[in-house]
C-alpha positions in Angstrom: -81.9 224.9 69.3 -80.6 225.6 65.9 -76.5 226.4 66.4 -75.3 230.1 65.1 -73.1 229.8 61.9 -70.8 232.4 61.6 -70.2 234.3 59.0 -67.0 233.5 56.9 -67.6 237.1 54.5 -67.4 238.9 58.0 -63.7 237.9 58.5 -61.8 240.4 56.4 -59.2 238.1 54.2 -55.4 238.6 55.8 -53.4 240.6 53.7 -50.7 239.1 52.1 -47.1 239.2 54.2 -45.1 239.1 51.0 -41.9 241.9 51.4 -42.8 244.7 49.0 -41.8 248.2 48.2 -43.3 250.8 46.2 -42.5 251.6 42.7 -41.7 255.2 41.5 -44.9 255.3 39.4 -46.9 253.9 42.6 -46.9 250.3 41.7 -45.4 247.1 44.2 -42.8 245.2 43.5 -40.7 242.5 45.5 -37.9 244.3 47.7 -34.7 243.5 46.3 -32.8 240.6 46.9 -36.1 239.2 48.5 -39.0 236.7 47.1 -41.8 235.4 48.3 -41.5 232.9 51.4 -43.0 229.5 51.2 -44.2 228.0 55.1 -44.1 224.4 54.9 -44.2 221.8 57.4 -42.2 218.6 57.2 -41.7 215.1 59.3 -38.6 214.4 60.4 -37.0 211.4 62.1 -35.6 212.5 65.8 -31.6 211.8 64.3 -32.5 214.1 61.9 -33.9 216.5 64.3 -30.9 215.6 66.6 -28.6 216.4 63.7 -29.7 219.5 62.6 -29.4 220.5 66.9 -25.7 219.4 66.6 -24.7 220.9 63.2 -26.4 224.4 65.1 -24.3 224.0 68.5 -21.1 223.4 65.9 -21.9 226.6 64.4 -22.3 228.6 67.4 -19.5 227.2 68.8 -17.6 228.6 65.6 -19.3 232.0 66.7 -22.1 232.2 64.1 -25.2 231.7 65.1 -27.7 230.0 62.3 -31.5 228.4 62.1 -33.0 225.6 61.2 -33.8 227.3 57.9 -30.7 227.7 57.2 -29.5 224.4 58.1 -32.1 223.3 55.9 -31.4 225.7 53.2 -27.9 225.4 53.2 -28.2 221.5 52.9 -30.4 221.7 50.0 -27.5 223.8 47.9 -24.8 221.2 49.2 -27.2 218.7 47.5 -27.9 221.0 44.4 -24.1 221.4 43.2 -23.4 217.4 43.8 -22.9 215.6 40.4 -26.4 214.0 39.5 -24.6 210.2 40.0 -23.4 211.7 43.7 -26.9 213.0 44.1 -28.2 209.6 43.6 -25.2 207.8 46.0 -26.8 210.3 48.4 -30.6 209.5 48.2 -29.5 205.5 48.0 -28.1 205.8 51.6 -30.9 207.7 53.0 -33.7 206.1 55.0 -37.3 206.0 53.8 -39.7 207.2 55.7 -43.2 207.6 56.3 -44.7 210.7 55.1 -47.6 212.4 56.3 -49.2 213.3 59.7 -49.2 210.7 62.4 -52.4 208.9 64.0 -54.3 210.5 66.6 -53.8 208.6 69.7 -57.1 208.8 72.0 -56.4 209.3 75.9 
């Protein structure tokens, strides 16, 4: 028996989830203050991981409560306002890994 292909045009396409508002002449634009949001995915050794858990739990115990976004987000404008030869100190004294998705394992 011949298998049954479905149909990819009868899926309607999801609408976009960008944050918009309407215009006064009936156009969209971008909500203020607010652009379009990126979902990534990334690999990251377990100290990372482990440290980004840490640096959380020291905020919350400081009473403000943050996520990993914003750990993230925050560390990349630490990293942005560093002098380019600090920048480069930085990167020296991280650890390379590898990127990409890890092997399959068969059970």
């Amino acid at each position: 028996m011949a298998k049954k292909e479905k149909s990819v045009a009868a899926v309607p396409a999801p609408e976009s989830r960008r944050t918009v508002q309407p215009d006064r002449d009936g156009e969209r634009q971008d909500a203020p203050g607010k652009g379009s949001l990126i979902r990534d995915s990334f690999t990251f050794p377990a100290e990372d991981y482990a440290l980004i858990a840490q640096l959380r739990k020291r905020a919350l115990d400081g009473g403000r409560e943050v996520k990993k976004s914003e750990i993230l987000r925050l560390g990349l404008a630490v990293l942005a306002a560093l002098p380019l030869e600090d920048l480069w100190q930085a990167l020296d004294g991280m650890k390379r890994i590898k990127t990409g998705r890890p092997n399959k394992t068969k059970v």
